[in-house]
DSSP file (Angstrom, degrees, kcal/mol; ACC not computed):
  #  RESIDUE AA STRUCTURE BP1 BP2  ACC     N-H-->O    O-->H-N    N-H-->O    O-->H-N    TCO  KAPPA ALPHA  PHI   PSI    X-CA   Y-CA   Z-CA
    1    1 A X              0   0    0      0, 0.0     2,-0.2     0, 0.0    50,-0.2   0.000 360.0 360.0 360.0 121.4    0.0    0.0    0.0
    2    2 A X  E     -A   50   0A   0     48,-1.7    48,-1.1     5,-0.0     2,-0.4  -0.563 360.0-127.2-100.3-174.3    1.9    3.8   -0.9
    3    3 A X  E >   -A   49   0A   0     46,-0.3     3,-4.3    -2,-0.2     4,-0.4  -0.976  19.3-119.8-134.5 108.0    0.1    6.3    0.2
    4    4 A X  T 3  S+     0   0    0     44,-1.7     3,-0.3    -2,-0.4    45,-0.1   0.482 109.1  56.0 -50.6 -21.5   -0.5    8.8   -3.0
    5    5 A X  T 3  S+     0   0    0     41,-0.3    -1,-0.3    43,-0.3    41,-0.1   0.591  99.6  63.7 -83.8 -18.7    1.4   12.2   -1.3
    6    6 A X  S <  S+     0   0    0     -3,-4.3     2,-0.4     2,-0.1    -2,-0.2   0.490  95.4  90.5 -91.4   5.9    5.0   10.0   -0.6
    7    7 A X  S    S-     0   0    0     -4,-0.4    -1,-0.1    -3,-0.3     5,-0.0  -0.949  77.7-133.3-144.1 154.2    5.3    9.6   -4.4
    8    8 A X     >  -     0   0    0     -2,-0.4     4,-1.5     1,-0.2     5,-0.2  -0.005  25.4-128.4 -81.9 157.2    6.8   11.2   -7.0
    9    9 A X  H >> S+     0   0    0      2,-0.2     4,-2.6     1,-0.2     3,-0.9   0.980 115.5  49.6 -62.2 -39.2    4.0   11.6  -10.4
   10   10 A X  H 3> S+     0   0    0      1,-0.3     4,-1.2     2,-0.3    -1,-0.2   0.812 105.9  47.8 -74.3 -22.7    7.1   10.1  -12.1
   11   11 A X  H 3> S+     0   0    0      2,-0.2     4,-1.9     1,-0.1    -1,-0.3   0.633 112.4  48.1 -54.8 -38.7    7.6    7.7  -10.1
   12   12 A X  H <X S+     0   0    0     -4,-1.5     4,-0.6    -3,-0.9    -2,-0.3   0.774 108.9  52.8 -92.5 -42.7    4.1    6.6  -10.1
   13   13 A X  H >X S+     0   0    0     -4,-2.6     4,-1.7    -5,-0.2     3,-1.0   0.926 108.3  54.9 -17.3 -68.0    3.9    6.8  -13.9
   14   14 A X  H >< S+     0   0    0     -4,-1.2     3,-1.5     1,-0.3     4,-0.4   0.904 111.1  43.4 -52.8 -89.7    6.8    4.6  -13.8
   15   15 A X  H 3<>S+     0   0    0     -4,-1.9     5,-3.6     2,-0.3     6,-1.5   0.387 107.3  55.7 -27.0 -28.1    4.9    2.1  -11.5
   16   16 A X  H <<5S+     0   0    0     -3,-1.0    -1,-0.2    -4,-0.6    -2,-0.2   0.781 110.5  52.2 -73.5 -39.0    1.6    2.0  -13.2
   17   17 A X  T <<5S+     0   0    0     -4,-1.7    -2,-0.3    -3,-1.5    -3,-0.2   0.703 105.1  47.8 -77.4 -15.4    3.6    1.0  -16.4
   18   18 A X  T   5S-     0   0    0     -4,-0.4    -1,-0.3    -5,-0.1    -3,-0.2   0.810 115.3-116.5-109.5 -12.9    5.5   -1.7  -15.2
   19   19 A X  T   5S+     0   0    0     -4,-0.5    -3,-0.2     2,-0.4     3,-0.2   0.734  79.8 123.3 103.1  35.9    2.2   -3.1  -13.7
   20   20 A X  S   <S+     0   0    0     -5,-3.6     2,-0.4     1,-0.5    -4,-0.2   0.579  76.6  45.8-120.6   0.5    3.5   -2.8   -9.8
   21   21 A X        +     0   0    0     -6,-1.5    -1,-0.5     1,-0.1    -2,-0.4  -0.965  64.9 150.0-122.7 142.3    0.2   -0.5   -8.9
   22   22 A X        +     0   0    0     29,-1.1    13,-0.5    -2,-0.4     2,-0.2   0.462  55.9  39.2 -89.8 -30.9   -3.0   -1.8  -10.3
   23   23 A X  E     -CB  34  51A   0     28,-1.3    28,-4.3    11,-0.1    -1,-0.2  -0.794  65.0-147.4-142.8 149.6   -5.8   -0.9   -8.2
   24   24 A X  E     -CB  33  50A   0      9,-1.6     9,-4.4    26,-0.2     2,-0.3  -0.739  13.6-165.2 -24.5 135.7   -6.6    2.5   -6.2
   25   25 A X  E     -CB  32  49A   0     24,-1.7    24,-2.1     7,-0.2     2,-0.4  -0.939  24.5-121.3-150.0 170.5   -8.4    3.3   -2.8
   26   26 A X        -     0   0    0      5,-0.7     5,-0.3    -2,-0.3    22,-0.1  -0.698  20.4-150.2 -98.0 168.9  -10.0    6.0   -0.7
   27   27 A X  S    S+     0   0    0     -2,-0.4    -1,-0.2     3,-0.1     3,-0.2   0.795  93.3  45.7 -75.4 -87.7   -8.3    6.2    2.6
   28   28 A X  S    S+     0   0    0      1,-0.2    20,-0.0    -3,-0.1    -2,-0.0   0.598 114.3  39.4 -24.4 -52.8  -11.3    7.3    4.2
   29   29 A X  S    S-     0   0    0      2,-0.1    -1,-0.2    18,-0.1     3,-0.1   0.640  97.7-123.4-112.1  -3.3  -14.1    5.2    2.9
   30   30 A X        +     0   0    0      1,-0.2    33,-0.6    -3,-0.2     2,-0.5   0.881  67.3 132.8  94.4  42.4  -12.1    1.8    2.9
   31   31 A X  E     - d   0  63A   0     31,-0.3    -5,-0.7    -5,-0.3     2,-0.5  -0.934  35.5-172.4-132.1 139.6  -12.8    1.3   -0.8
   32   32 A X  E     +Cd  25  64A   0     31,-2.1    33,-1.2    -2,-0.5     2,-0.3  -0.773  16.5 135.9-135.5 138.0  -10.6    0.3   -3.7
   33   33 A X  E     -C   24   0A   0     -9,-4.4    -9,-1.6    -2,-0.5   -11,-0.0  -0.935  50.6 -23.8-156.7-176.3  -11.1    0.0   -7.9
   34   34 A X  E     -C   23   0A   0     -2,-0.3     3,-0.4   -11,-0.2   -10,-0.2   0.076  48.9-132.3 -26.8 140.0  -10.0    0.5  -11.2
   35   35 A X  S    S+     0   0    0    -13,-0.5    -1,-0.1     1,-0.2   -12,-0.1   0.352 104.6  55.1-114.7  32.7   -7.5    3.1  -11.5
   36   36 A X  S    S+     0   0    0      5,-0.0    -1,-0.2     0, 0.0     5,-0.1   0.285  78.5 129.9-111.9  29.3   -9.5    4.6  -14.5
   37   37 A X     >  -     0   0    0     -3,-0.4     4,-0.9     1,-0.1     5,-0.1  -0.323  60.8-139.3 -70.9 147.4  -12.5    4.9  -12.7
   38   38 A X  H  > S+     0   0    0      1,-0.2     4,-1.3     2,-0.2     3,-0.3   0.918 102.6  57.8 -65.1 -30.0  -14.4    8.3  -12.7
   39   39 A X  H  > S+     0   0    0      1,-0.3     4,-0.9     2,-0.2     3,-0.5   0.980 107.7  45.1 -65.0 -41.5  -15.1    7.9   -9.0
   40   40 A X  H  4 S+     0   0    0      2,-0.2    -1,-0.3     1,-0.2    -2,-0.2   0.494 103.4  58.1 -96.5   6.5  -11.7    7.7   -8.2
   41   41 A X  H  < S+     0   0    0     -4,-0.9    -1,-0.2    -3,-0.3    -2,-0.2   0.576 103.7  62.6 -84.6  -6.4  -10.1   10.6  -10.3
   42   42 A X  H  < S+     0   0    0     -4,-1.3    -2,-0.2    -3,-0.5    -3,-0.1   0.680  84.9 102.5 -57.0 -49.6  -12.5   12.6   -8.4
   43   43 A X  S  < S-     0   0    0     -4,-0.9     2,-0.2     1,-0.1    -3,-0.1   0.181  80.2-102.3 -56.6 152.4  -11.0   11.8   -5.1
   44   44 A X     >  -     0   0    0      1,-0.2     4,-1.9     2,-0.0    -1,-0.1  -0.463  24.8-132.0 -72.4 150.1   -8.9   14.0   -3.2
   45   45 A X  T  4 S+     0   0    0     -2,-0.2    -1,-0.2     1,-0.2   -41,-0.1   0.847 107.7  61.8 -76.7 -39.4   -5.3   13.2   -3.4
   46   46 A X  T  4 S+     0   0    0      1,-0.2   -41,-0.3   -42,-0.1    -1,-0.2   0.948 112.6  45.4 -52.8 -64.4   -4.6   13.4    0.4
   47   47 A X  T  4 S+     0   0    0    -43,-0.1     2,-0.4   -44,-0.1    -2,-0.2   0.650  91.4  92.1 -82.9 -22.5   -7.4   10.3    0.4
   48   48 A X     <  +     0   0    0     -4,-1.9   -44,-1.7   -22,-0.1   -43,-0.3  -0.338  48.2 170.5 -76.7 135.8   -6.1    8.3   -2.4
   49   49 A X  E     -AB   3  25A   0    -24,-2.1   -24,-1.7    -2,-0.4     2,-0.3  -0.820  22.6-137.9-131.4 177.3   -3.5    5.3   -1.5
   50   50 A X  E     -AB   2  24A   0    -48,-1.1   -48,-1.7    -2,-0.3     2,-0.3  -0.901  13.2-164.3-144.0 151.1   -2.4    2.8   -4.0
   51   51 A X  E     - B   0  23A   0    -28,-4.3   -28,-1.3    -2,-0.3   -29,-1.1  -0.871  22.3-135.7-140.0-167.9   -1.9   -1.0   -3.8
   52   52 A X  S    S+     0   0    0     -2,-0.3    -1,-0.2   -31,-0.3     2,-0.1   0.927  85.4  24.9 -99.0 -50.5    0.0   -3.6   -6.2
   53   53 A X  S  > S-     0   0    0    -31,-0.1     4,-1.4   -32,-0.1    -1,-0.2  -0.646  75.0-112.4-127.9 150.4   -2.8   -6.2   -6.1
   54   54 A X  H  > S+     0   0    0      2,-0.2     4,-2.5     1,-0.2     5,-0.1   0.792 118.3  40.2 -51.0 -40.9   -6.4   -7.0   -5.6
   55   55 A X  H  > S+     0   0    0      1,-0.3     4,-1.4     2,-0.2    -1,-0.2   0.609  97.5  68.9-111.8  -1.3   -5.7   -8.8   -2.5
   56   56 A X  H  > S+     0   0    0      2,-0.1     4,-1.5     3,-0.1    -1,-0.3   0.939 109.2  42.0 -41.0 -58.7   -3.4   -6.6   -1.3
   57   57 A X  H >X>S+     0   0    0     -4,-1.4     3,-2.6     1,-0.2     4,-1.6   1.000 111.7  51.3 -55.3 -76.5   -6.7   -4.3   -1.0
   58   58 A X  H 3<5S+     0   0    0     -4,-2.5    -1,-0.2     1,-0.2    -3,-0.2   0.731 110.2  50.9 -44.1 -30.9   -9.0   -7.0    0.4
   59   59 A X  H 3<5S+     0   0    0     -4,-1.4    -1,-0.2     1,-0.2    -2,-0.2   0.782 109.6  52.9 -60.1 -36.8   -6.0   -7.8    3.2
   60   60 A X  H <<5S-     0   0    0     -3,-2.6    -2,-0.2    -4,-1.5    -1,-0.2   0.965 125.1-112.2 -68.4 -59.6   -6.1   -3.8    4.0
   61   61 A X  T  <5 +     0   0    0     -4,-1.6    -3,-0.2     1,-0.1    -2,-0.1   0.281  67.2 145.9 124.2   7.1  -10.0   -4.2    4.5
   62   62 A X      < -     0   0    0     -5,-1.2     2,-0.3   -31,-0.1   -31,-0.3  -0.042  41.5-131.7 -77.0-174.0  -11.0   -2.3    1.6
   63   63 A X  E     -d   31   0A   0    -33,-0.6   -31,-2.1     1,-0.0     3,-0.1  -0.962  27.8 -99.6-146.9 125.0  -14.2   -3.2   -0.5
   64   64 A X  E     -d   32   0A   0     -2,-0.3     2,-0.3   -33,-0.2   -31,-0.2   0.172  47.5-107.4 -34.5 145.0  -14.5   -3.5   -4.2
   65   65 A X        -     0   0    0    -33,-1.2     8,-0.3     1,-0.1     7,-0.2  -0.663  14.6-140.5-101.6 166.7  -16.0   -0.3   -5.8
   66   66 A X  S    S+     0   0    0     -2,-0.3     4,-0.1     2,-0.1    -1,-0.1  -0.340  95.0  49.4-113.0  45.2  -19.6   -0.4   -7.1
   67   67 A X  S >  S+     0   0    0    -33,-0.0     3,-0.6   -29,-0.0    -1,-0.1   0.210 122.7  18.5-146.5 -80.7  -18.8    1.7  -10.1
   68   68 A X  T 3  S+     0   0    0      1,-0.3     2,-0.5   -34,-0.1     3,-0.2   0.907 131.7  43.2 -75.4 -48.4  -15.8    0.4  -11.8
   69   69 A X  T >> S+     0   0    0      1,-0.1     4,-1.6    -4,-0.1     3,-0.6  -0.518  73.0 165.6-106.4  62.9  -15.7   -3.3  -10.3
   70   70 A X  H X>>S+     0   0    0     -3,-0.6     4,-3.9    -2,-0.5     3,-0.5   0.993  77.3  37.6 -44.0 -82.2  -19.9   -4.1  -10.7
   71   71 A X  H 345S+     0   0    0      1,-0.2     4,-0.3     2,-0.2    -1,-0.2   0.497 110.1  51.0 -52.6  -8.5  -19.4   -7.5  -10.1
   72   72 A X  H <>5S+     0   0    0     -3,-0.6     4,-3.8    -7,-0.2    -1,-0.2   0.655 114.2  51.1 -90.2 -42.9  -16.7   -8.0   -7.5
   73   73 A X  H <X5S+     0   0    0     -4,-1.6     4,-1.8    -3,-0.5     5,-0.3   0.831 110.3  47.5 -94.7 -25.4  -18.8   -5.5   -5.2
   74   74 A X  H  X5S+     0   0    0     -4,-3.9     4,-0.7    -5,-0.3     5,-0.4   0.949 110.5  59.8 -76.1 -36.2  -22.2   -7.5   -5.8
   75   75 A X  H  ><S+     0   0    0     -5,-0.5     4,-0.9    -4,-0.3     3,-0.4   0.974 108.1  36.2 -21.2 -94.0  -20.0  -10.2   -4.9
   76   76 A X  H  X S+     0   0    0     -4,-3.8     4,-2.7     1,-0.2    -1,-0.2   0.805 114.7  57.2 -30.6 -41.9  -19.0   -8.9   -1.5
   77   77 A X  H  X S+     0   0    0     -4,-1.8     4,-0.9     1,-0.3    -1,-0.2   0.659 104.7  52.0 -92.4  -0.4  -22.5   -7.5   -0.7
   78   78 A X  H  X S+     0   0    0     -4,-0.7     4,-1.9    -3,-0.4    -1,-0.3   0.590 107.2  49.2 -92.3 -21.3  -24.0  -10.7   -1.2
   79   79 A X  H  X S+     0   0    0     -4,-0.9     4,-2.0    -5,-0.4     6,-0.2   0.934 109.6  55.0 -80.5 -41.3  -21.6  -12.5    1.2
   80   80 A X  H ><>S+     0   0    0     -4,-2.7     3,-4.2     1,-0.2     5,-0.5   0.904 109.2  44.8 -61.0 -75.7  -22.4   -9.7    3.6
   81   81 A X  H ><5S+     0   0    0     -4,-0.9     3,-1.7     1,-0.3    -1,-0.2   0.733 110.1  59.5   2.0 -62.4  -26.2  -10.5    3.3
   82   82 A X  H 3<5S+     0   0    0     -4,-1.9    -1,-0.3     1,-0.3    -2,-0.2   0.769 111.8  38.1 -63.4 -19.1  -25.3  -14.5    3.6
   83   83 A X  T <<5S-     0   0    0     -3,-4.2    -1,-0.3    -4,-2.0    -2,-0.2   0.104 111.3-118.5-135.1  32.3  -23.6  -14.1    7.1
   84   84 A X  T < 5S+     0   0    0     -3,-1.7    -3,-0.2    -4,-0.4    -4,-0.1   0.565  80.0 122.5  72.0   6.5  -26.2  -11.5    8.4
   85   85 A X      < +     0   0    0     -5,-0.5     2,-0.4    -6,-0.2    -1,-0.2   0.755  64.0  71.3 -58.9 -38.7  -23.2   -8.5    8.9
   86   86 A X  S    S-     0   0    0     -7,-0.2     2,-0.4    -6,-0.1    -9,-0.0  -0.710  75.6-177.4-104.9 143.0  -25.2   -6.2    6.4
   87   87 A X              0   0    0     -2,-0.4    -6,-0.1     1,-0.1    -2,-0.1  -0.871 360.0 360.0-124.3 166.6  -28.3   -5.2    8.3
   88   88 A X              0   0    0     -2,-0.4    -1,-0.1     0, 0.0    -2,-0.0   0.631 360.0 360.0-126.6 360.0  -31.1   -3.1    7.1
C-alpha cells in the first residue's frame, strides 16, 4: 500500500507501467477500484493510496467499488447479506 502524497507523479507513472500498482483506494471510505475509474479521479489526493494487487486491498480491508468493479462489489455484498453483517 503507498500512500499517494510520498510519491513522486514520475515515479508513479513509472509504477503503473510496469504493472506494480493496479488498483486505487479512498483512505477514508475503505474502498478500492480501477484506476481509470471516474469515481476515483475525483478523489482528493490526500485520500487516495495505492496497492500492487487486488488482494493486497481486500488484506487492507477495503471493498470492491460499485462503479468500476460491478461484479466483485455484488460479490461482496452478497456475502455480507449471507452471514447476516449487512443489516437493514
Amino acid at each position: 500500500m503507498i500512500d499517494h502524497n510520498k510519491i513522486s507523479d514520475r515515479e508513479l507513472r513509472a509504477r503503473i507501467r510496469n504493472r506494480t500498482i493496479i488498483f486505487g483506494g479512498n483512505r477514508k471510505l475503505k474502498i478500492y477500484g480501477k484506476l481509470n475509474c471516474k469515481s476515483g479521479k475525483r478523489m482528493k489526493k490526500e485520500n487516495r493510496i495505492l496497492f500492487s494487487s487486488e488482494k493486497e486491498a481486500i488484506l487492507e480491508g477495503y471493498r470492491p467499488c460499485g462503479h468500476c468493479m460491478k461484479s466483485d462489489y455484488l460479490s461482496w455484498k452478497l456475502s455480507l447479506l449471507q452471514t447476516n453483517v449487512f443489516r437493514f
